[in-house]
MARLO-423928 format. One record per residue (C-alpha): residue in one letter; x, y, z; residue number from 1. Coordinates in Angstrom, 2 decimals, always signed. Layout:
residues N
<rec rest="a" east="X" north="Y" up="Z" nr="NUM"/>
...
//
This chain:
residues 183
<rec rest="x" east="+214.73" north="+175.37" up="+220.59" nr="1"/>
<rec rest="x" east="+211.83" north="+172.92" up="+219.12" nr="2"/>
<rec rest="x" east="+215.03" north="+170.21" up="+218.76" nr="3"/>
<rec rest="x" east="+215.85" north="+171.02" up="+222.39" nr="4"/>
<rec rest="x" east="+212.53" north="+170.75" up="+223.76" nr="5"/>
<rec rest="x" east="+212.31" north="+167.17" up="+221.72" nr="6"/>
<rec rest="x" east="+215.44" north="+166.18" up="+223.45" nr="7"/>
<rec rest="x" east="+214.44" north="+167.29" up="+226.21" nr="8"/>
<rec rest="x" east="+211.59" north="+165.18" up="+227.04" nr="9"/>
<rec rest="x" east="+213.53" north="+161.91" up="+224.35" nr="10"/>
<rec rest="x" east="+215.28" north="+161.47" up="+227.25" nr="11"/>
<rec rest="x" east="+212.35" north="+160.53" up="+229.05" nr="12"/>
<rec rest="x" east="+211.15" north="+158.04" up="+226.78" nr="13"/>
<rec rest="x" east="+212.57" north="+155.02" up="+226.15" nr="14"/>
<rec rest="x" east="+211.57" north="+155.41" up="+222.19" nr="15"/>
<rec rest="x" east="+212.40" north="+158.31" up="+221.44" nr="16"/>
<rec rest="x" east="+215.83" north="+159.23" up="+221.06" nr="17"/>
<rec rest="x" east="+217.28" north="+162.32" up="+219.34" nr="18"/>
<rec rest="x" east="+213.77" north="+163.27" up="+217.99" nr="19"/>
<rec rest="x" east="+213.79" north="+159.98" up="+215.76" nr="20"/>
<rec rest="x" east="+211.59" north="+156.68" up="+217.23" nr="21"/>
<rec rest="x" east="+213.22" north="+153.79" up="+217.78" nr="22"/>
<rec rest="x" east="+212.16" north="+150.25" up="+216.81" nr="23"/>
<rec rest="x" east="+207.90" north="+150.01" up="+215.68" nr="24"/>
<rec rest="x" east="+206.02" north="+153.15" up="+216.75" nr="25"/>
<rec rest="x" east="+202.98" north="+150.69" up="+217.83" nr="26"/>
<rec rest="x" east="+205.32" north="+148.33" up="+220.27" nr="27"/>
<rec rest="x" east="+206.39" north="+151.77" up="+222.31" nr="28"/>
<rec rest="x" east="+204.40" north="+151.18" up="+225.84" nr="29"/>
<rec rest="x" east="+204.18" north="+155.02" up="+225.92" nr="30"/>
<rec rest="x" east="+202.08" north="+155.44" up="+223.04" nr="31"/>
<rec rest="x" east="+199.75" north="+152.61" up="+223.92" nr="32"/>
<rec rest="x" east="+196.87" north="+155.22" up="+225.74" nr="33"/>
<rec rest="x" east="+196.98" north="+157.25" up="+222.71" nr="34"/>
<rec rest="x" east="+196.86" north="+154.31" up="+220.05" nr="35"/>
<rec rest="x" east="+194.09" north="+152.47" up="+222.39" nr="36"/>
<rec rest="x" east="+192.35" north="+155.96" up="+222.52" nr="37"/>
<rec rest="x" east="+191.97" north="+156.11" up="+218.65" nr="38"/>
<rec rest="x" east="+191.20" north="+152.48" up="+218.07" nr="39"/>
<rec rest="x" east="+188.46" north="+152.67" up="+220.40" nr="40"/>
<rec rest="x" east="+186.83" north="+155.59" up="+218.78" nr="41"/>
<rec rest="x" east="+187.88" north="+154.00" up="+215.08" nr="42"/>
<rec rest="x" east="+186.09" north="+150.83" up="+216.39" nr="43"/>
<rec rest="x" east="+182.84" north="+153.11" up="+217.30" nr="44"/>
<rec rest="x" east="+182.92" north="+154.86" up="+214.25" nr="45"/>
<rec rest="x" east="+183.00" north="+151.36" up="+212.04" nr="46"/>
<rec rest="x" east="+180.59" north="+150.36" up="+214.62" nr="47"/>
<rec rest="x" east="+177.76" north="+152.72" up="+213.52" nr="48"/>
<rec rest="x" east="+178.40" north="+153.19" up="+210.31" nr="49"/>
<rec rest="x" east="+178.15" north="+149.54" up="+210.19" nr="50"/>
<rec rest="x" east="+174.87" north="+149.41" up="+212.20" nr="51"/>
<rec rest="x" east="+173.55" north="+152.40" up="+210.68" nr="52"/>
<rec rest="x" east="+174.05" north="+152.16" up="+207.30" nr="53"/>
<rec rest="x" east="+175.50" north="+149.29" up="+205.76" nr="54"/>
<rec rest="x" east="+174.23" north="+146.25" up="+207.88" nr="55"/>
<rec rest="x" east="+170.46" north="+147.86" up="+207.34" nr="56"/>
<rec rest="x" east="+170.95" north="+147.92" up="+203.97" nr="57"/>
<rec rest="x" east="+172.65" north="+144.25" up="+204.00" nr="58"/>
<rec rest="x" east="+169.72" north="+142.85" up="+206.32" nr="59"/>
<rec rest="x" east="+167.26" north="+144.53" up="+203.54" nr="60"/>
<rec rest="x" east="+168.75" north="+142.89" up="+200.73" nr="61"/>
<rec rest="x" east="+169.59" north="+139.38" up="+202.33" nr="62"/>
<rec rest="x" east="+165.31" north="+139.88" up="+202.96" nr="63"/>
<rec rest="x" east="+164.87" north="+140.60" up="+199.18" nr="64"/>
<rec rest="x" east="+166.21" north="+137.94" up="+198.11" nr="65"/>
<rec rest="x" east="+164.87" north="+135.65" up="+200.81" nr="66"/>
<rec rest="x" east="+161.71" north="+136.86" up="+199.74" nr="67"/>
<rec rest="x" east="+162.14" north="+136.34" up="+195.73" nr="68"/>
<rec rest="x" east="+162.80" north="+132.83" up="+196.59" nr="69"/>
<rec rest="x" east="+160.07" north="+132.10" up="+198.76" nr="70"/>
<rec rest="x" east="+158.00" north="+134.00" up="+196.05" nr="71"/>
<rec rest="x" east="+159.89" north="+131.95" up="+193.22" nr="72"/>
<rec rest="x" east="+159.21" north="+128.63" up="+195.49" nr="73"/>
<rec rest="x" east="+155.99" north="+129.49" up="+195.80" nr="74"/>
<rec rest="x" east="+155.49" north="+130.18" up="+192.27" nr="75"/>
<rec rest="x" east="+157.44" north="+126.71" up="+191.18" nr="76"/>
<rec rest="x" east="+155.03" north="+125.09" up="+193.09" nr="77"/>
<rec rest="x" east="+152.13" north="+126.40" up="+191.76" nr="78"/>
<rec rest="x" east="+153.66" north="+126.12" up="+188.22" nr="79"/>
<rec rest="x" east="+153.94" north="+122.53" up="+189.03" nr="80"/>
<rec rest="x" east="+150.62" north="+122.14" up="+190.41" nr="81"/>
<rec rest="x" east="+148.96" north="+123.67" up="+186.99" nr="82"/>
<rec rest="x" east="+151.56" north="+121.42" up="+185.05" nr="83"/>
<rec rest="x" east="+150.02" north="+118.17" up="+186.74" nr="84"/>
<rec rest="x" east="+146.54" north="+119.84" up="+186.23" nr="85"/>
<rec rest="x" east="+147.67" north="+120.19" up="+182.51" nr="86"/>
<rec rest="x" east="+148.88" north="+117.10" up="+182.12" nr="87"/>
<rec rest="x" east="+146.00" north="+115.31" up="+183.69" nr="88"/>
<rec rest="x" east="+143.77" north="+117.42" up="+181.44" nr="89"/>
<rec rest="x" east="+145.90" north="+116.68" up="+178.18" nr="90"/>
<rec rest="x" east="+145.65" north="+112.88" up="+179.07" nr="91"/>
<rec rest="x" east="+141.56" north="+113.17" up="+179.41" nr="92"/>
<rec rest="x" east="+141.28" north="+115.20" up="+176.48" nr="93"/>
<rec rest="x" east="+143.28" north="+112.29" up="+174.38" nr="94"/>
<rec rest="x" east="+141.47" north="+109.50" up="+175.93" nr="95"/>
<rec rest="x" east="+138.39" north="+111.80" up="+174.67" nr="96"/>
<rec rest="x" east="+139.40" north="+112.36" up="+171.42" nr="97"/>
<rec rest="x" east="+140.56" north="+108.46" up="+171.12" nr="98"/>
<rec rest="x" east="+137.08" north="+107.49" up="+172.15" nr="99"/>
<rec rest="x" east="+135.27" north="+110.01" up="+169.97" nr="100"/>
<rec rest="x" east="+137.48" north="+108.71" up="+167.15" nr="101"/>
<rec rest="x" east="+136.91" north="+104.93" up="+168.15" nr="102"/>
<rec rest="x" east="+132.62" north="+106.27" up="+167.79" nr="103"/>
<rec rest="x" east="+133.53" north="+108.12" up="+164.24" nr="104"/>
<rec rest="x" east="+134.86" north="+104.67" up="+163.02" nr="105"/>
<rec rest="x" east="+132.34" north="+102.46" up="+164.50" nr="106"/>
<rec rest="x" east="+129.51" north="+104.88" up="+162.84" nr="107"/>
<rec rest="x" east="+131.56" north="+105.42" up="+159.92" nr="108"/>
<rec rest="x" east="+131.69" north="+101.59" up="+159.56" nr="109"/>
<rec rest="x" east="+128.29" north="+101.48" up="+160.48" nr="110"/>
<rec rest="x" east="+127.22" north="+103.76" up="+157.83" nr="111"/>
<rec rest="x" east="+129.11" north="+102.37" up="+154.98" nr="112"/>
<rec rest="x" east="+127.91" north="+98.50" up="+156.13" nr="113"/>
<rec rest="x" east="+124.08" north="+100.19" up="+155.94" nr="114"/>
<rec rest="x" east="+125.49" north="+101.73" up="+152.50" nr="115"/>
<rec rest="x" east="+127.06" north="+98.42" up="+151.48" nr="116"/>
<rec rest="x" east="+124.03" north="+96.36" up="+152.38" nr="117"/>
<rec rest="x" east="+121.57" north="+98.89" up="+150.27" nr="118"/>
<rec rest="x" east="+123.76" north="+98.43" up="+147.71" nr="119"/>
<rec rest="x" east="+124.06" north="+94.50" up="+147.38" nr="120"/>
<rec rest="x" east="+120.10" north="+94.42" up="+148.20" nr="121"/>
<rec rest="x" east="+119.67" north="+97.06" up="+145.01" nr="122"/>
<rec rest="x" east="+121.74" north="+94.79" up="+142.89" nr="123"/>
<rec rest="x" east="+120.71" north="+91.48" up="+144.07" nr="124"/>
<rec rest="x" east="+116.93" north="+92.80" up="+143.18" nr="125"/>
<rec rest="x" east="+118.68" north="+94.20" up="+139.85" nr="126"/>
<rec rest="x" east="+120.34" north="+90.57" up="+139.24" nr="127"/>
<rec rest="x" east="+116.52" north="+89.11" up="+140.57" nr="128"/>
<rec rest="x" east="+115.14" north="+91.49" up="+138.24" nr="129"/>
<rec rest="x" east="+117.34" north="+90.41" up="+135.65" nr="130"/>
<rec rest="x" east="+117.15" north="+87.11" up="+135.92" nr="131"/>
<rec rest="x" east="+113.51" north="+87.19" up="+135.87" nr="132"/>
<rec rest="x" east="+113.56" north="+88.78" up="+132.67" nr="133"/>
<rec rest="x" east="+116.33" north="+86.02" up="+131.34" nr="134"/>
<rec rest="x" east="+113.80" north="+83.42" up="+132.40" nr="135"/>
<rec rest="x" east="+110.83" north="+84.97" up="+130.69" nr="136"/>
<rec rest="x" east="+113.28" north="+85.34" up="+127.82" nr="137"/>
<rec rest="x" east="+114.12" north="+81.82" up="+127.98" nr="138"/>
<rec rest="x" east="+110.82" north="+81.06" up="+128.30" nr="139"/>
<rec rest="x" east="+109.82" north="+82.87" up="+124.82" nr="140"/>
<rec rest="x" east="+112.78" north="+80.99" up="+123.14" nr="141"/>
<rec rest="x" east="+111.47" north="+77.73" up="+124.23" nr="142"/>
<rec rest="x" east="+107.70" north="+78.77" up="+123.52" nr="143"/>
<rec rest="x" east="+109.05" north="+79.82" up="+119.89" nr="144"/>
<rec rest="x" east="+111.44" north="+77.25" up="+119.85" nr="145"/>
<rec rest="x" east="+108.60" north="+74.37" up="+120.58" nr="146"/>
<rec rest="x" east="+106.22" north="+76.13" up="+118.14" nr="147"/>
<rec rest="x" east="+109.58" north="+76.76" up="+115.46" nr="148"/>
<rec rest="x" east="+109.94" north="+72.89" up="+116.17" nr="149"/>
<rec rest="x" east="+106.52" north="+71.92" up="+115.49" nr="150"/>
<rec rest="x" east="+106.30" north="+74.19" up="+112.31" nr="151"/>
<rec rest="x" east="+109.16" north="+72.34" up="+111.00" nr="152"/>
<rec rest="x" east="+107.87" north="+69.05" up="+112.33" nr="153"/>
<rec rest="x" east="+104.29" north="+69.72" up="+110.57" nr="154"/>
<rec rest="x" east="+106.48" north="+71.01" up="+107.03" nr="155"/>
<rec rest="x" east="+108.49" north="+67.68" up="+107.73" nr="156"/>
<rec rest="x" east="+105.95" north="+64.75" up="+108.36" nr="157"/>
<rec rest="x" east="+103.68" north="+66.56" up="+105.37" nr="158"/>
<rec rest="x" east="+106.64" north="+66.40" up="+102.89" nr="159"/>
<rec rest="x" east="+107.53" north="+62.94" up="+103.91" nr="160"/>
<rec rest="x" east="+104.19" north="+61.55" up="+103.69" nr="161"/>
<rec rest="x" east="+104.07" north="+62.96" up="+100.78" nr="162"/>
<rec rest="x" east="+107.31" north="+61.45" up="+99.61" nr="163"/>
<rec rest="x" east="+106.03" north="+58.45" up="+100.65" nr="164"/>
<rec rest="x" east="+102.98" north="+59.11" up="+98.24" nr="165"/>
<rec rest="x" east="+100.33" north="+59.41" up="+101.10" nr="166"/>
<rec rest="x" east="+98.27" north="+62.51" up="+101.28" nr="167"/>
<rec rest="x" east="+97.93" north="+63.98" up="+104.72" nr="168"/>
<rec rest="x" east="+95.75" north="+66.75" up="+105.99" nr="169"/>
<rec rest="x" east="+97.13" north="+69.69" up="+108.10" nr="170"/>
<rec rest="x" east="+94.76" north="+68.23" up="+110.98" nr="171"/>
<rec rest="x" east="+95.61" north="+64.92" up="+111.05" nr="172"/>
<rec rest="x" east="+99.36" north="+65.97" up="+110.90" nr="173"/>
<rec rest="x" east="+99.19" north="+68.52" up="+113.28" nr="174"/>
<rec rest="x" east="+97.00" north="+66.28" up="+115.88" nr="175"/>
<rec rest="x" east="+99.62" north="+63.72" up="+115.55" nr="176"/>
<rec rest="x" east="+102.35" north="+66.43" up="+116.19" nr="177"/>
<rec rest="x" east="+100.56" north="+67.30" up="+119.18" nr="178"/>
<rec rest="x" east="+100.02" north="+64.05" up="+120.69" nr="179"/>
<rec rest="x" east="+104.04" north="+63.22" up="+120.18" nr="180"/>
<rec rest="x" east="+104.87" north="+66.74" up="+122.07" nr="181"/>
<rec rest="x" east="+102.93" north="+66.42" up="+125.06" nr="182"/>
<rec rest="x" east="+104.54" north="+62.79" up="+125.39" nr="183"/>
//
């Protein structure tokens, strides 16, 4: 009775025919209401599940990450603004340390000229020194060498006058001595 009941009312529909559908189910103008009925509620219930659920959770993470990069932006800039800072301080700290290093050379310089010129006044007053006492030495010889000279000068005028056969005093020889030294 069920296949009569289907034939029954086949007859009536232009798709149907002997309880089997002809051509595409979703072309059949009589099953339109009931296919537009289901869509619409299909297209409600993606509709809030969308709106409920997944867009909230789509909105919050799109935010997230809008938020880590304005954070991250943020953070680059300030990153950059401490690497200038650095930089600026890293270029006065080297123009320091060249400056304190140009004042250890100049002082070190300084020091070792001051060093240098005690030294070379020590031994130019050693060499004065020195020399004073090679003078005074040369001075002796000369003193001993004028009175060596006039020892052998009195030992040789006395043994040539005698040679000669004169007889000389040692006055008379060493006045004459004298008087020939001092020009």
């Amino acid at each position: 009775m069920a296949t009569e009941t289907t034939a029954g009312t086949a007859s009536t529909s232009t798709c149907v025919v002997d309880g089997s559908a002809v051509g595409m189910p979703q072309l059949c103008f009589d099953w339109w209401p009931n296919q537009i009925f289901w869509l619409i509620v299909t297209l409600v219930v993606i509709f809030f599940f969308l709106s409920r659920i997944a867009l909230p959770r789509i909105t919050a993470v799109l935010a997230e990450r809008q938020g880590t990069i304005t954070n991250d932006l943020a953070a680059a800039e300030d990153l950059k603004a401490k690497a200038v800072e650095a930089e600026e301080a890293y270029n006065k700290a080297l123009a320091d340390a060249r400056a304190q290093a140009q004042d250890i050379v100049n002082q070190t310089k300084a020091e070792i000229k001051a060093e240098l010129d005690d030294a070379t006044a020590k031994a130019d007053a050693e060499i004065a020194a020195k020399a004073a006492e090679g003078e005074k030495k040369i001075a002796e010889i000369r003193a001993n060498a004028m009175d060596s000279v006039k020892d052998v000068a009195k030992d040789t005028a006395k043994e040539l006058v005698g040679a000669m056969g004169g007889k000389a005093d040692a006055k008379s020889i060493t006045a004459a001595i004298n008087s020939r030294m001092k020009g």
